[in-house]
Structures are given as C-alpha cells and as structure tokens.
C-alpha positions as CSV (number, residue, x, y, z in Angstrom):
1,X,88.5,181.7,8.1
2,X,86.2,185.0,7.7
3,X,84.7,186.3,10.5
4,X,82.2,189.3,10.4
5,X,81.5,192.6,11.8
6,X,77.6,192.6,13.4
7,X,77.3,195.6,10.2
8,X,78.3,192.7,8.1
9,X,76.1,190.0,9.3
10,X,72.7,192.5,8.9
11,X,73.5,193.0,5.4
12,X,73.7,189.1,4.8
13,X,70.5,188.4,7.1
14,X,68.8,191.6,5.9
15,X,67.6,192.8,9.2
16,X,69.6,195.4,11.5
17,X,72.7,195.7,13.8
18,X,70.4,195.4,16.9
19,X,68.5,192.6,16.1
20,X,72.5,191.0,15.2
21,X,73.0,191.6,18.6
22,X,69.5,190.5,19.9
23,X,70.7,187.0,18.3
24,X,73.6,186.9,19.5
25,X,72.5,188.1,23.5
26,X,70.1,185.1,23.1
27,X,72.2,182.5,22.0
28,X,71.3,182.5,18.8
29,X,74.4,183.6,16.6
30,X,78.0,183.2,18.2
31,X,80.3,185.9,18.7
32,X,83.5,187.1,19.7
33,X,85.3,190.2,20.6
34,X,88.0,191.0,18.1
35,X,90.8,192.5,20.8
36,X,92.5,194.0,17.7
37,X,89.2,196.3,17.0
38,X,88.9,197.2,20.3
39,X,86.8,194.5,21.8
40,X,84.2,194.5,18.5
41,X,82.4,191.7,18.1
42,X,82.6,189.5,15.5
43,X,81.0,186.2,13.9
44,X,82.2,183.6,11.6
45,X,80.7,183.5,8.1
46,X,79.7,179.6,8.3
47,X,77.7,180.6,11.7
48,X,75.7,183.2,9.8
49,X,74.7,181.9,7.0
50,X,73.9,178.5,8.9
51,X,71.5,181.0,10.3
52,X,70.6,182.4,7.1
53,X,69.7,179.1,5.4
54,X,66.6,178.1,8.3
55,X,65.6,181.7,8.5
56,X,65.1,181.5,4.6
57,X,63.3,178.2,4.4
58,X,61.2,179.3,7.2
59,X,60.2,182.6,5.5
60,X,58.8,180.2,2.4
61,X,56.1,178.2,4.4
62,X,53.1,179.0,4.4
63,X,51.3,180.8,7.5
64,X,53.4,180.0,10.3
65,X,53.3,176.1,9.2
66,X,56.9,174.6,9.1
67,X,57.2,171.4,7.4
68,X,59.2,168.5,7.8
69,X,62.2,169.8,6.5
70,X,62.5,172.5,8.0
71,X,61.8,170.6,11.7
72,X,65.0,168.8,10.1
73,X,66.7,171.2,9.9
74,X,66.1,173.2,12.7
75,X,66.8,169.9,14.5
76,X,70.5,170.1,13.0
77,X,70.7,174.1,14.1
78,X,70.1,172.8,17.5
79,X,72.4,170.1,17.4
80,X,75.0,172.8,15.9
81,X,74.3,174.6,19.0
82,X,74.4,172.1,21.4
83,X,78.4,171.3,19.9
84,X,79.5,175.2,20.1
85,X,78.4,174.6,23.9
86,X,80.5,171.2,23.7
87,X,76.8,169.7,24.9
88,X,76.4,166.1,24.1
89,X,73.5,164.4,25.5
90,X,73.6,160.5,26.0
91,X,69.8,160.7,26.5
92,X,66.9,162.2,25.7
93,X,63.4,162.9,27.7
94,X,60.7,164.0,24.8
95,X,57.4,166.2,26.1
96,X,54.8,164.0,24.2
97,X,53.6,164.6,22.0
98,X,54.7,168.2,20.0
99,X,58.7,167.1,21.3
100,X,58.5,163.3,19.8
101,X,59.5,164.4,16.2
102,X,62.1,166.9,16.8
103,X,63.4,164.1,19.8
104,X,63.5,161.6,17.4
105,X,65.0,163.4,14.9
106,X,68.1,164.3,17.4
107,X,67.8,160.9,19.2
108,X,68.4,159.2,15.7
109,X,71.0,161.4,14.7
110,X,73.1,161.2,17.8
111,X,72.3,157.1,18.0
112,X,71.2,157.9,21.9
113,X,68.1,156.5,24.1
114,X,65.2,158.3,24.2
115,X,62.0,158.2,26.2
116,X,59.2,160.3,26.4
117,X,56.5,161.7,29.1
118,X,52.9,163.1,28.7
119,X,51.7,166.1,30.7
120,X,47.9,167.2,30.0
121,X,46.6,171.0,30.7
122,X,42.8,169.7,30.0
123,X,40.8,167.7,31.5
124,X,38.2,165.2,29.1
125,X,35.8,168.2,28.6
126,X,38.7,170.2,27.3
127,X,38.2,172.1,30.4
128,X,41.6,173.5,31.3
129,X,43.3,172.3,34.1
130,X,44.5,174.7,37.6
131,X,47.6,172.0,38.0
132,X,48.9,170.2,35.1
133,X,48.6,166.3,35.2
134,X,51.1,163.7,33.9
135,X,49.4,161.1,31.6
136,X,52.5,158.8,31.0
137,X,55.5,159.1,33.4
138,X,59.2,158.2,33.4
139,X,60.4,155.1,33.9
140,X,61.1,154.8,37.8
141,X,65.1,154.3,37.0
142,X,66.9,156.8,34.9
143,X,70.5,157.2,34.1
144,X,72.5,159.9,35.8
145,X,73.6,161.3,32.6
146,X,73.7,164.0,30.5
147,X,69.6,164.8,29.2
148,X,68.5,166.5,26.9
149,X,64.6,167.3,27.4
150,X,62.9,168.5,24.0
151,X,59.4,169.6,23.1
152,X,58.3,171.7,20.1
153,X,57.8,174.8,21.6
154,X,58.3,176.9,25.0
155,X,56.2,179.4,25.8
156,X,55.4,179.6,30.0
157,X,58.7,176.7,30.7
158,X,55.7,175.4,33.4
159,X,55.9,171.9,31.0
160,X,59.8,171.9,31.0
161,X,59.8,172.7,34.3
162,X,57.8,169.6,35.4
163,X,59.6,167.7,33.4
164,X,62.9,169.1,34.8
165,X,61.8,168.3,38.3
166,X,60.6,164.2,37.3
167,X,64.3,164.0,36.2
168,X,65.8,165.6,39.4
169,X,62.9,163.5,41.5
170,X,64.4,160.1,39.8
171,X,68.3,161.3,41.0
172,X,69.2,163.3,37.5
173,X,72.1,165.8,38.8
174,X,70.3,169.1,37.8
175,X,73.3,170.2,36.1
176,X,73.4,167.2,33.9
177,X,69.2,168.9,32.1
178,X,69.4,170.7,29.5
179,X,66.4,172.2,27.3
180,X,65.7,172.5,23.4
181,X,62.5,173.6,21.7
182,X,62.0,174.2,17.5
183,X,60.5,177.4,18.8
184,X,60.7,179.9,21.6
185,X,57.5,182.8,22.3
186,X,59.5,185.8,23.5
187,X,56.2,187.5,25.1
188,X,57.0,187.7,29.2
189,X,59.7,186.1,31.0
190,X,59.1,182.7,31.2
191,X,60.0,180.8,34.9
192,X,62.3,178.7,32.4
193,X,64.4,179.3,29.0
194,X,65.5,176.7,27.0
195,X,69.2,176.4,26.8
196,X,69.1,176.5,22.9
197,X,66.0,176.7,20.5
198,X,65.8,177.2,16.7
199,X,63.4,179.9,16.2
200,X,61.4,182.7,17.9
201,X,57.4,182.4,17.8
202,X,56.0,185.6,17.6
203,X,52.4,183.9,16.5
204,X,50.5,180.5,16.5
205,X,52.7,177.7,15.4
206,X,50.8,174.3,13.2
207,X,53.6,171.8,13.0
208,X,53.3,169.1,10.6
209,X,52.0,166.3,13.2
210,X,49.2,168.6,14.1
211,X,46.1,168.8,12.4
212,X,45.5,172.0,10.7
C-alpha cells in the first residue's frame, strides 16, 4: 500500500497543502499520522484519487449542472465514506424531492427500505414561508434503526434538522441519524452539518431532475 504526504496529494489534486488539509479537517479525504515522520499525516493513494476521479468529472459539466453520472457517482463517494466510518444504514428517510435520486440511488445499492418526506418553504403564491410546513409525513411507525436521511444539498441544515426531529418524535435513538447531501454550501455555520457529503457548493446547483 502507498500512502501520501499532504505535499503529495496537492500535486495529484492540483490544488495546495492547505486546501489537502481543509479536506481532510472536513471529512473529506482520510488521513493518518505517520508516527515514524513525527506525527505527519498521511493519505492512501486509492483515497485520493477516488477523490480525484468526482472532482474531475465534476470540473467537465457544464455551469454548475452535474448530471446523472456524476450524482452516481458522488452517490458511491458517499457510500465509500459512510464504510471508512463503518456506517451502514438499514434505512433510509429521503427529503423530497432534490434527496429522492441520490436516496434511491444508495437505497438500491445497499438493497435497504427507503421512505421519503416533503417539507415546503413556500406557500401557493410562492410566498416564502416564516415556519416551514411538512406536505407528506413519515409513516407513524418507524424502525429503531440505523437512518440515513439524504437530500441533494445542505445549506441552513433547518430541513435536515426537521427531519432529524420527525425521526426522534417517532422513537428513532438520535444516535442511530445520520446525514448525507451530493453537496454542502460552506457560507456560515449551519445549525446542522451533514455527517458526509460529496462536494462543496460554492454557487447555484441545477441537478438533473430540476428544470433548467
């Protein structure tokens, strides 16, 4: 196995040391420290260029529109994720309708339940909302089991966070949510980041199921 200095790792991504290190404070790359280098950290070659391979598909849509393949695949990056963390959900709760896709997508893979729940910011004049509402609920009964809650992107967490508290309201453990989103907006602090997520946002997103 080949493991990597950060140094390393910026020449194959192309960007700098720091923003290794930025990945890799955010979950996004996995390190280690490398006791015989005096605590340097390190990352495996396979983890980078898993990285390597969605950041380059990504950079070859067109104006912040991912397709469908690369919603695949960034689907898979999460799943990777999710394994390093030895995460395995036996369900999972999709924010309709941006988290149906990428839900499906792990849902199908993992051969695991999944369900889904509707929250609206806008009222039928498009006229936005003070309090969220929920258009579709969860079923009354849920399992008490691992769940995974997945939307498309996280920007506030206010939507994950409802969500969160339906599942603890229906006698989910709160340690037994987790969160996943294709992307993640960095601007703020929001009251809630997803436990893994496949790409930062730093503009508008169109995803394939949206209209353009």
């Amino acid at each position: 196995m080949r493991y990597l200095s950060t140094v390393e790792a910026s020449e194959i991504l192309n960007i700098s040391s720091n923003q290794v290190r930025y990945l890799i404070r955010n979950n996004r790359l996995v390190a280690k420290r490398d006791k015989a280098k005096g605590n340097e950290l390190i990352l495996h070659i396979i983890d980078v260029n898993r990285f390597k391979n969605l950041d380059d598909m990504y950079n070859k849509q067109e104006n912040n529109n991912p397709d469908i393949l690369w919603v695949y695949e960034a689907c898979k990056y999460i799943m990777y994720l999710m394994k390093l963390d030895f995460y395995i959900p036996e369900q999972i709760i999709a924010v309709a309708y941006g988290g149906l896709v990428p839900a499906s997508i792990i849902a199908s893979i993992l051969r695991i339940p999944v369900d889904n729940i509707k929250i609206s910011y806008y009222n039928r004049d498009k006229e936005r909302l003070e309090n969220p509402l929920i258009i579709k609920n969860l079923p009354d009964t849920i399992p008490n089991i691992p769940t995974l809650i997945v939307d498309d992107i996280l920007e506030t967490g206010t939507t994950i966070n409802i969500v969160k508290n339906e599942l603890i309201n229906r006698g989910v453990d709160e340690t037994n949510i987790k969160t996943a989103v294709l992307h993640k907006k960095p601007l703020g602090e929001p009251s809630i980041k997803p436990d893994w997520y496949a790409y930062l946002a730093e503009e508008w997103i169109t995803y394939p199921w949206e209209d353009k």
